[in-house]
Every structure is written in structure tokens, then in C-alpha cells.
BAMAR-144435 format. One line per field, with one value per residue: residue in three letters; chain; x, y, z of N, C-alpha, C in turn. Coordinates in steps of 0.05 Angstrom, whole numbers, always signed. Each point is the difference from the previous one (the first is absolute). Layout:
% residues N
type <- (ALA  ...)
mol <- (A  ...)
n.c1 <- (X  ...)
n.c2 <- (Y  ...)
n.c3 <- (Z  ...)
ca.c1 <- (X  ...)
ca.c2 <- (Y  ...)
ca.c3 <- (Z  ...)
c.c1 <- (X  ...)
c.c2 <- (Y  ...)
c.c3 <- (Z  ...)
% end
This chain:
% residues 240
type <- (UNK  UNK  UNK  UNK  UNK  UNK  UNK  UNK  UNK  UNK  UNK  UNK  UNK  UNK  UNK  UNK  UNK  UNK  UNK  UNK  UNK  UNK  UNK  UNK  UNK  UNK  UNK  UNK  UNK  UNK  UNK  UNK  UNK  UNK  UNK  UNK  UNK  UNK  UNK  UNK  UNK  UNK  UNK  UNK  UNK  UNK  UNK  UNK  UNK  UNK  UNK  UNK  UNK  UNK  UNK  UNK  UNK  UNK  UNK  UNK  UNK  UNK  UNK  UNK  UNK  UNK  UNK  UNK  UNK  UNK  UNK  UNK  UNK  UNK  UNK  UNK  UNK  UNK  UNK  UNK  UNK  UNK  UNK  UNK  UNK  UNK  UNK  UNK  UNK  UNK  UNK  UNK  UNK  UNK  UNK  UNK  UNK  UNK  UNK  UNK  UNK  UNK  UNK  UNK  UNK  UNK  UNK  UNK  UNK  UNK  UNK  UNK  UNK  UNK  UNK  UNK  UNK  UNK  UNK  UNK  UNK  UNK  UNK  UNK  UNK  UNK  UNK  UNK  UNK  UNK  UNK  UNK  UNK  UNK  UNK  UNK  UNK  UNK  UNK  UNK  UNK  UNK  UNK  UNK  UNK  UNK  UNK  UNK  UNK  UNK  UNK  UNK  UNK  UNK  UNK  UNK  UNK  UNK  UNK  UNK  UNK  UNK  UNK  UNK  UNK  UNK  UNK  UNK  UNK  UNK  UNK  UNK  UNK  UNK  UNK  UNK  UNK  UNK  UNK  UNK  UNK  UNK  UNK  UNK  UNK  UNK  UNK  UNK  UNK  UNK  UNK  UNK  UNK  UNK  UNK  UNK  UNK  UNK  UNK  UNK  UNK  UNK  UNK  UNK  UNK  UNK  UNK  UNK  UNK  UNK  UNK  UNK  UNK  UNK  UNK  UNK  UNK  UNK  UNK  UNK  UNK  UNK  UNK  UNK  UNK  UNK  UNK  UNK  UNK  UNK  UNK  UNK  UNK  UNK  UNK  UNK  UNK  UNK  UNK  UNK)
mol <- (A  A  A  A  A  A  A  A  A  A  A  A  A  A  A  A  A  A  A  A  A  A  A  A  A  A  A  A  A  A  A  A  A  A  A  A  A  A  A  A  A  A  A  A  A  A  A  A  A  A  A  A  A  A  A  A  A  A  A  A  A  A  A  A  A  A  A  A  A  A  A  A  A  A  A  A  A  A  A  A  A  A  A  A  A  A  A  A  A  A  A  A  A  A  A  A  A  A  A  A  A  A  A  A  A  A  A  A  A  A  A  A  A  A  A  A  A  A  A  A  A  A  A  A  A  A  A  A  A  A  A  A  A  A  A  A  A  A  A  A  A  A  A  A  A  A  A  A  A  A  A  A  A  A  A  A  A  A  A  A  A  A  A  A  A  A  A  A  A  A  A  A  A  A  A  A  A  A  A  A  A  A  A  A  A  A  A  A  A  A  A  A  A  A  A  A  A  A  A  A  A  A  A  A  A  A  A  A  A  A  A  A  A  A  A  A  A  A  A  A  A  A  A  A  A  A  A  A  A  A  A  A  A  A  A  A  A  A  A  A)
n.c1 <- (+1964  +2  +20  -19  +17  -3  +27  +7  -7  +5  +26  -10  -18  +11  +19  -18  +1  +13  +4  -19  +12  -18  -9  -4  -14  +19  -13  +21  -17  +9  -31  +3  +26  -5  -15  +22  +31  -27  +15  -11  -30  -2  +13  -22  -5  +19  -11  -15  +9  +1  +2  +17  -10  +29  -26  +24  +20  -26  -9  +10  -5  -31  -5  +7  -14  -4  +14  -23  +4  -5  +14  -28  -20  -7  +8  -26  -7  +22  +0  -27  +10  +27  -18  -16  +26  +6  -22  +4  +18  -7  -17  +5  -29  -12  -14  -15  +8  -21  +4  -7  -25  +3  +11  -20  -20  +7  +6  -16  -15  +1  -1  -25  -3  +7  -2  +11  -9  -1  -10  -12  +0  -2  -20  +4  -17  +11  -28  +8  +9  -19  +16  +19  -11  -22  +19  +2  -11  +0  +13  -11  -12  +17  +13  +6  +38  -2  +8  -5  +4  -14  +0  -8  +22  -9  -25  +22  +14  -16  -6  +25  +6  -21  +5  +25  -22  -16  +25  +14  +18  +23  -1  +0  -20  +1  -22  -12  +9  +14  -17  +4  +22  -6  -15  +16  -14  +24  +15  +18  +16  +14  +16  +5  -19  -8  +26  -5  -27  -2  -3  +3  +19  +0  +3  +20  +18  +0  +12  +3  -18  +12  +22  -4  -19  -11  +3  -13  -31  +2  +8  -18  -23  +2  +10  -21  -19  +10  -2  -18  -7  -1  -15  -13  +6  -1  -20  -9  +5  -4  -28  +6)
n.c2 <- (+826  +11  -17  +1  +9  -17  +6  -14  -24  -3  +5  -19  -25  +17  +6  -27  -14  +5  -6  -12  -18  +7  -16  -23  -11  -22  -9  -17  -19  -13  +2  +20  -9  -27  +15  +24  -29  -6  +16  +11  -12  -19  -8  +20  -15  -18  +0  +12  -18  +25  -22  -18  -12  -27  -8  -19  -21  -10  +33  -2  -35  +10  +14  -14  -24  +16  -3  +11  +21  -19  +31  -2  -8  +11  -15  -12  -19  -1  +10  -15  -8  +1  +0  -13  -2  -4  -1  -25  -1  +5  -11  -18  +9  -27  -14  -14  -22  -22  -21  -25  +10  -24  -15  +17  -8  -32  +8  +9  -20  -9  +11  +11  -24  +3  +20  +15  +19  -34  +29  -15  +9  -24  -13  -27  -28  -28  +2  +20  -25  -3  +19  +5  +19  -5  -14  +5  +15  -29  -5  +6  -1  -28  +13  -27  -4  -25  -28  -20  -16  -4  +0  -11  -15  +9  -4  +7  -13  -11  -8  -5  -7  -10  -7  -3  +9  -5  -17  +17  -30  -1  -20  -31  -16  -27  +0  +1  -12  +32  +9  -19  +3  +26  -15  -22  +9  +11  -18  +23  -15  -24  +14  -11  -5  +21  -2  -28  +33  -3  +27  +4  -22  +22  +24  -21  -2  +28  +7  -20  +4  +15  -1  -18  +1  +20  -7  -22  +15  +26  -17  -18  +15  +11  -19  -5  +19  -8  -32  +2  +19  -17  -21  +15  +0  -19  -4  +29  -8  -31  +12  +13)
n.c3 <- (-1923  +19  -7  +13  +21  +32  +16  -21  +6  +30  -4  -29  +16  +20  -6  -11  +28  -1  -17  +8  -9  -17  +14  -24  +32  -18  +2  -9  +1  +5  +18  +13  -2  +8  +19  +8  +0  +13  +26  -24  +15  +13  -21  -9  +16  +3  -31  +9  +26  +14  +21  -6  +27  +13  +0  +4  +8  -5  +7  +29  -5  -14  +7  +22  -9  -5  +15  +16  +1  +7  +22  +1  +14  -7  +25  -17  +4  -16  -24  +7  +19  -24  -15  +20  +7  -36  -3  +13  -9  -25  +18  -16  +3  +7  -21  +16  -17  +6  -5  +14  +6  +15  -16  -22  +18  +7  -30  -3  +16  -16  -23  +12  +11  -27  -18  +29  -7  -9  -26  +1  -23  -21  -10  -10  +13  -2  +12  -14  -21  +5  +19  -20  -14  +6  -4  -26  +0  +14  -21  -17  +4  +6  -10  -4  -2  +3  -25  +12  -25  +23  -14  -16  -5  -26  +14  +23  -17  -2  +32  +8  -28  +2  +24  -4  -21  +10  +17  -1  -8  +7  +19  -6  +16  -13  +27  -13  +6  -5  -2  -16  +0  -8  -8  -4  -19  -9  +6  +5  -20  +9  +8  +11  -3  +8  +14  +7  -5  +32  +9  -21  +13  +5  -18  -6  +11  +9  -22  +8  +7  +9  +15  -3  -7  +17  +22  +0  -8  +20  +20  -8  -6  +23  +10  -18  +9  +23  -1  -5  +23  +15  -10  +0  +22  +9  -22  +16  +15  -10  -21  +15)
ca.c1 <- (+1  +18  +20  +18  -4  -28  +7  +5  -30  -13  +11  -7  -27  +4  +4  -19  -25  +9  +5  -24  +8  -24  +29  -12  +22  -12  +33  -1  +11  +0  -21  -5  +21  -17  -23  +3  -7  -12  -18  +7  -8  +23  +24  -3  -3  +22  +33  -15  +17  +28  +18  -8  +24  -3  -3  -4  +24  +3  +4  +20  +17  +0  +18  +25  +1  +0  +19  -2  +2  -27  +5  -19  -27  -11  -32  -13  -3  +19  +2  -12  +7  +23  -7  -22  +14  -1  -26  +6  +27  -4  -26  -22  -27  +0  -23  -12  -31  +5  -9  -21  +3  +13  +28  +14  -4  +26  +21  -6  +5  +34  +19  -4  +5  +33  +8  +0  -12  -9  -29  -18  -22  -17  +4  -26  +1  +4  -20  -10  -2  -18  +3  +30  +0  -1  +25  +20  -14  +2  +32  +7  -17  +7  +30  +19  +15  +5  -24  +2  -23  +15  -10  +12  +18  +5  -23  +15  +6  -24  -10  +28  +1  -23  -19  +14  +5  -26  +5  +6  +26  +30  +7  -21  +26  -14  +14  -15  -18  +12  -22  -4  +26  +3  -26  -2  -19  +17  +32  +26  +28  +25  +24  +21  -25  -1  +21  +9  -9  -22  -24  -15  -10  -12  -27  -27  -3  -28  -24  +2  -22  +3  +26  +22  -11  +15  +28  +1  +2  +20  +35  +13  +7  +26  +25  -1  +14  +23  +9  -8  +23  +32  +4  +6  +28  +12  -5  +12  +32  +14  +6  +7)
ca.c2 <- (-2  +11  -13  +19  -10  +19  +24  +27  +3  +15  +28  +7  +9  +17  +12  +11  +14  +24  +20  -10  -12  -18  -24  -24  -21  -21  -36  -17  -26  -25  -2  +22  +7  -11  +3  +19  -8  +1  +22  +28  +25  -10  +4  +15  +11  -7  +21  +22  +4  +21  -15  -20  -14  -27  -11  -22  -5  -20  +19  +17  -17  -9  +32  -2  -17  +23  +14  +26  +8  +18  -13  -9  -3  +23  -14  +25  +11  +12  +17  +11  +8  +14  +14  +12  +2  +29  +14  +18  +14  +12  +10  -6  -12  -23  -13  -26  -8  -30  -28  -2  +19  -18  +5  +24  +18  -1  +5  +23  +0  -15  +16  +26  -8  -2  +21  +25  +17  -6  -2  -19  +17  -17  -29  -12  -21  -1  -6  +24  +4  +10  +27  -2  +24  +4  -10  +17  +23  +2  +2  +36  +17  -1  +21  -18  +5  -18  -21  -29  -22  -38  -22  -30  +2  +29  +22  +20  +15  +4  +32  +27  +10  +5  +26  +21  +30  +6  -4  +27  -6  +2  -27  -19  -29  -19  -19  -38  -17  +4  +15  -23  -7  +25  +2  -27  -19  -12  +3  +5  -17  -2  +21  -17  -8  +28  +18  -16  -11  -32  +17  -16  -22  +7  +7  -27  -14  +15  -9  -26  -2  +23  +4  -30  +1  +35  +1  -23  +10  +19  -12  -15  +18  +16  -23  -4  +29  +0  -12  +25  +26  -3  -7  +30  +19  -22  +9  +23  +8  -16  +4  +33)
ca.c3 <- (+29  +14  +15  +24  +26  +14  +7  -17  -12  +15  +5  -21  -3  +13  -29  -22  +12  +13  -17  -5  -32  +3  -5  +13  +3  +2  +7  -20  +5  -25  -12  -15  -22  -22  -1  -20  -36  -21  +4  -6  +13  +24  -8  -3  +25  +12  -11  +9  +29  +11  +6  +3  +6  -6  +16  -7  +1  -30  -19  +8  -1  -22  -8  +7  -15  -31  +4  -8  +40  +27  +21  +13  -13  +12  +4  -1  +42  +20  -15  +8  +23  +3  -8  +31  +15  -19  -4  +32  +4  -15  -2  -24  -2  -19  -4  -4  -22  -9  +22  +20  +17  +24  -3  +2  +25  +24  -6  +8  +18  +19  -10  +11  +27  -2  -3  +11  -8  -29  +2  -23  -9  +1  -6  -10  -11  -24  -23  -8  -30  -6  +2  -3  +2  +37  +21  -3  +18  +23  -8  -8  +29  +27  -7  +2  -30  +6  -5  +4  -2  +5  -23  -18  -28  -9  +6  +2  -14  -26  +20  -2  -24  -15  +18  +6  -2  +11  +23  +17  +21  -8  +2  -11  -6  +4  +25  +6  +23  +26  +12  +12  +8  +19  +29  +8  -11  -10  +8  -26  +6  +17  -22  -12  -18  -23  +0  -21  -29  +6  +7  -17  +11  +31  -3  -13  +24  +14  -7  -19  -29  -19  -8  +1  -29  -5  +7  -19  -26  -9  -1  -33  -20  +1  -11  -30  -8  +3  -25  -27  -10  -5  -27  -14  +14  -8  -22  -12  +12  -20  -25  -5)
c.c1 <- (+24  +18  +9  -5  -29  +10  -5  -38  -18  +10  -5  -27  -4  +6  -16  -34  +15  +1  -29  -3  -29  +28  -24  +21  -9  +26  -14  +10  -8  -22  -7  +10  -15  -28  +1  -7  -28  -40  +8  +0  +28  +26  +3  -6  +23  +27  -11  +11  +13  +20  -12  +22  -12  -9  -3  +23  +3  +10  +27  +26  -1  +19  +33  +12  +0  +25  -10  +8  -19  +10  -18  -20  -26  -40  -23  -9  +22  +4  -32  +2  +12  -19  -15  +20  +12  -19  -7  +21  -15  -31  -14  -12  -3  -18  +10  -19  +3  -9  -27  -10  +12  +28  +10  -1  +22  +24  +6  +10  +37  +17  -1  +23  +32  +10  -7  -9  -17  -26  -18  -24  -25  -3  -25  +3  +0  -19  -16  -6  -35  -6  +28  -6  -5  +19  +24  -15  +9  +28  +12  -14  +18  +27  +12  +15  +10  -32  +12  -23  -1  -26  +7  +2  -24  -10  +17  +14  -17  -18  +11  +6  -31  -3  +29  +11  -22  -1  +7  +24  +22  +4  -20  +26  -25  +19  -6  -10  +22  -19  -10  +16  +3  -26  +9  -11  +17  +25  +17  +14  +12  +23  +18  -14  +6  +25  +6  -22  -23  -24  -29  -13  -8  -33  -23  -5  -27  -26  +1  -25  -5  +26  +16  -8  +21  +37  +16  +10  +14  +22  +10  -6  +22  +23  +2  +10  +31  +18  +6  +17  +31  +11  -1  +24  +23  +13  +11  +27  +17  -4  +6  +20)
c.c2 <- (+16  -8  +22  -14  +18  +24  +22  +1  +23  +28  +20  +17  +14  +25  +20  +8  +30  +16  +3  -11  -34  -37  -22  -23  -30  -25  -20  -30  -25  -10  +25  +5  -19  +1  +24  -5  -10  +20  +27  +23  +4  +14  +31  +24  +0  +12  +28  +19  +19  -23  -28  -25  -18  -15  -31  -12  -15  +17  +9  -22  -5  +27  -9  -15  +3  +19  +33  +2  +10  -17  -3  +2  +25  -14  +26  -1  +15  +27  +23  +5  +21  +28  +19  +12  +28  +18  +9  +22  +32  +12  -5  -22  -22  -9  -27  -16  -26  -14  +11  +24  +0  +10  +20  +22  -9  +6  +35  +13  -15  +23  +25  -6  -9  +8  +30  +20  -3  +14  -8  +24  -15  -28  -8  -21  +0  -17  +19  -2  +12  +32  +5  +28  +17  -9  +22  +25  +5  -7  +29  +11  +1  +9  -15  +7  -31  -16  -19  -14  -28  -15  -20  +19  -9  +16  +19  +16  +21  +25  +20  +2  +16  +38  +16  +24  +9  -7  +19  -6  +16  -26  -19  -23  -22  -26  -30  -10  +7  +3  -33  -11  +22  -8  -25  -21  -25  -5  -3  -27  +20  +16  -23  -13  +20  -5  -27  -5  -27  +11  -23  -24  +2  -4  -23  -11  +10  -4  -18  +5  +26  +8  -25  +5  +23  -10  -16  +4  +26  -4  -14  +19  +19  -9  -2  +29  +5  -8  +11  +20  -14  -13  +24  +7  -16  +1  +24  -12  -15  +12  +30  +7)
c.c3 <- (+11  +25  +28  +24  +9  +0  -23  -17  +19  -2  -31  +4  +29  -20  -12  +10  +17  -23  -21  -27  +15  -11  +3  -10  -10  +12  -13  +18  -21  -9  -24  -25  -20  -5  -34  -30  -4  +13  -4  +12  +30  -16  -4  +26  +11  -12  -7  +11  -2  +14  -1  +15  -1  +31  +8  -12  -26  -21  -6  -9  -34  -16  +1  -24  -26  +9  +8  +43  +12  +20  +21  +1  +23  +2  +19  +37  +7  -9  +15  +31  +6  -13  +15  +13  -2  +9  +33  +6  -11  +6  -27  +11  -28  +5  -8  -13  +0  +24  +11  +22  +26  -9  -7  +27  +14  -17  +3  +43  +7  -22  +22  +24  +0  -12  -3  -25  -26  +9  -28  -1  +7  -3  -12  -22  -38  -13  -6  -32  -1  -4  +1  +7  +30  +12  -20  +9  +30  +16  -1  +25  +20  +2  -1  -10  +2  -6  +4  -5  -4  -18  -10  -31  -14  +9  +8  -16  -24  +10  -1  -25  -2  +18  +12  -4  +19  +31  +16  +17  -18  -15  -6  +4  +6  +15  -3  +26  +28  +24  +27  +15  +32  +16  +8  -7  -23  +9  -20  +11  +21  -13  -17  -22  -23  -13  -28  -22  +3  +7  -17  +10  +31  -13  -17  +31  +6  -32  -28  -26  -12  -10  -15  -43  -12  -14  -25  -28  -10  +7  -18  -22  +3  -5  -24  -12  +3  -14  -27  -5  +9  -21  -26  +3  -14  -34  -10  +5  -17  -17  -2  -9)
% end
């Protein structure tokens, strides 16, 4: 993983699309990290990555806790905003992929409508597994140098490993369920929420029978991991 701030994550991958260095992006949060140990394909997708940041404070606190520095945690809505904002500044055209056709149309309409010169090559929902190939076609068709794909873990990642030599962007990053959040259809926490690592318990609130299980079981496996390597650490350090 790569311990950097936004600033320097955004001003990296400005960088490397200017200088046209093809970059895919992944972020790592505490489901994922244990989803990794025992999905290959996911783990393989994910340390794949030209960058990979930390999205998700469990990550950013369990890191601390092993003694390693990450001075903060680079969450992917924000990382993707800052990124439109990029791509406006700059005239790069971006494509859009994922959610609902509803949601992905008003996310489409409120990004146009707030920020000044973003132009979106294209777009198109994310139930496309039946024709993967016609949607990377129509990816490459639409000049984009900019992919955003709001999917569910892993399927995102597994799309962008499998079809990115054949996409036609600079750039590839997988959004999750921002796309939902940007039409309204979902509400982000409150900042102070984020800022203390509780983001998490906003989101059982909104959805108790899908998230409350999630949370449950990769938060105590993660803890146990933790445990673990610090008891390693622990170990090297007395008997060395």
C-alpha cells in the first residue's frame, strides 16, 4: 500500500497521465484487506496496482499500531472528486461505469452541474457482465483518458485487471458505491463521523441487513490479523 496524503496521491496521478504512463488505481479498506487472505483472484488484482491507497481508518489505525506512518487515509469519493476537478482543469474527458441507469444518469447530471468544464466522454450502467466486451469497446471508443468504475468488491477489481490493456484510458480506478452517494441516493456521514474512523456505523444505520454481518465479521477478523503480526513483531524483536 502506499502511505501518502490526497495531495500528493492526486498530484502523482496528474503526473503520470500527462506524461501518459497508463496508472491503475486500487484502495484498500478493512473488508478488503481480509477479503485478500483468502481471494486470490482480489489479492492479485489489488497488488497488481500502479498505486494503491488506504481507504478506511481501521487501516490507517491498524498500520499505526504495527508502528508503520500513514499520515492519512486517502477515501475514494474524495480522491474521485478531486480527481473531476483534475480532469476539468486539464480538459481530460472521463468515463463513467456502474450503478443503476437512474443513478448513474443524475450522477452524471449533478457532477456536469458542479463542476465547470468536466467533459464525460461517456457512461453506462453496471449490469453489463453478459457483454464485458461491448462495454470495453465502448470505453475505448469514447476518448476517455479517465475510468471510474463504481461496482462491488471484487467484481471491480477483476474488470480492470482482466480488460485493461484493451480500455483505451491513461487512468482506471474502482469507485464503489460513490456513484450512489453523488446522485443522492445514498448519504455520506456527517465529517466529524469520517474524521473519527465511525463512517462505518453511519452506514449499518442506513443499511442494517446488509452491512451489520459485513462489518461484524471483517472487523473481528481484522483484529485477529492484527494481533498476529504484532505478536510476530513482538517475537522478532525479543529473540533477535
Amino acid at each position: 500500500m502506499d502511505p501518502w496524503t490526497m495531495e500528493y496521491t492526486v498530484n502523482t496521478i496528474h503526473e503520470r497521465i500527462k506524461n501518459g504512463i497508463f496508472t491503475q488505481h486500487a484502495a484498500v479498506n478493512v473488508a478488503k484487506l481480509v477479503n485478500m487472505q483468502t481471494d486470490s483472484v482480489l489479492r492479485e488484482s489489488v497488488t497488481s496496482s500502479d498505486i494503491t491507497n488506504i481507504d478506511g481508518m481501521g487501516v490507517v489505525w491498524g498500520a499505526r499500531f504495527l508502528g508503520l506512518d500513514v499520515p492519512e487515509r486517502v477515501t475514494g469519493i474524495d480522491l474521485f472528486v478531486n480527481l473531476l476537478r483534475m480532469s476539468a482543469n486539464d480538459n481530460y474527458p472521463v468515463f463513467l461505469l456502474g450503478a443503476e441507469s437512474e443513478v448513474l444518469e443524475q450522477t452524471v447530471d449533478n457532477l456536469t452541474g458542479k463542476i465547470e468544464n468536466l467533459v464525460i466522454a461517456g457512461y453506462h450502467h453496471g449490469y453489463f457482465w453478459d457483454d464485458e466486451e461491448a462495454v470495453v469497446q465502448k470505453i475505448r471508443r469514447s476518448g476517455a483518458k479517465l475510468l471510474f468504475v463504481a461496482v462491488t468488491s471484487p467484481k471491480k477489481e477483476i474488470f480492470i485487471d482482466k480488460w485493461k490493456a484493451d480500455l483505451g484510458v491513461t487512468f482506471v480506478m474502482g469507485v464503489g458505491g460513490t456513484f450512489d452517494v453523488i446522485a443522492g441516493k445514498v448519504k455520506r456521514a456527517p465529517f466529524w463521523m469520517q474524521n473519527y474512523g465511525s463512517e462505518w456505523i453511519y452506514r449499518v444505520f442506513q443499511e442494517p441487513g446488509r452491512m451489520w454481518k459485513r462489518y461484524l465479521t471483517t472487523n473481528s477478523k481484522f483484529l485477529l490479523l492484527l494481533l498476529s503480526e504484532k505478536m510476530r513483531h513482538f517475537t522478532r524483536k525479543t529473540f533477535s
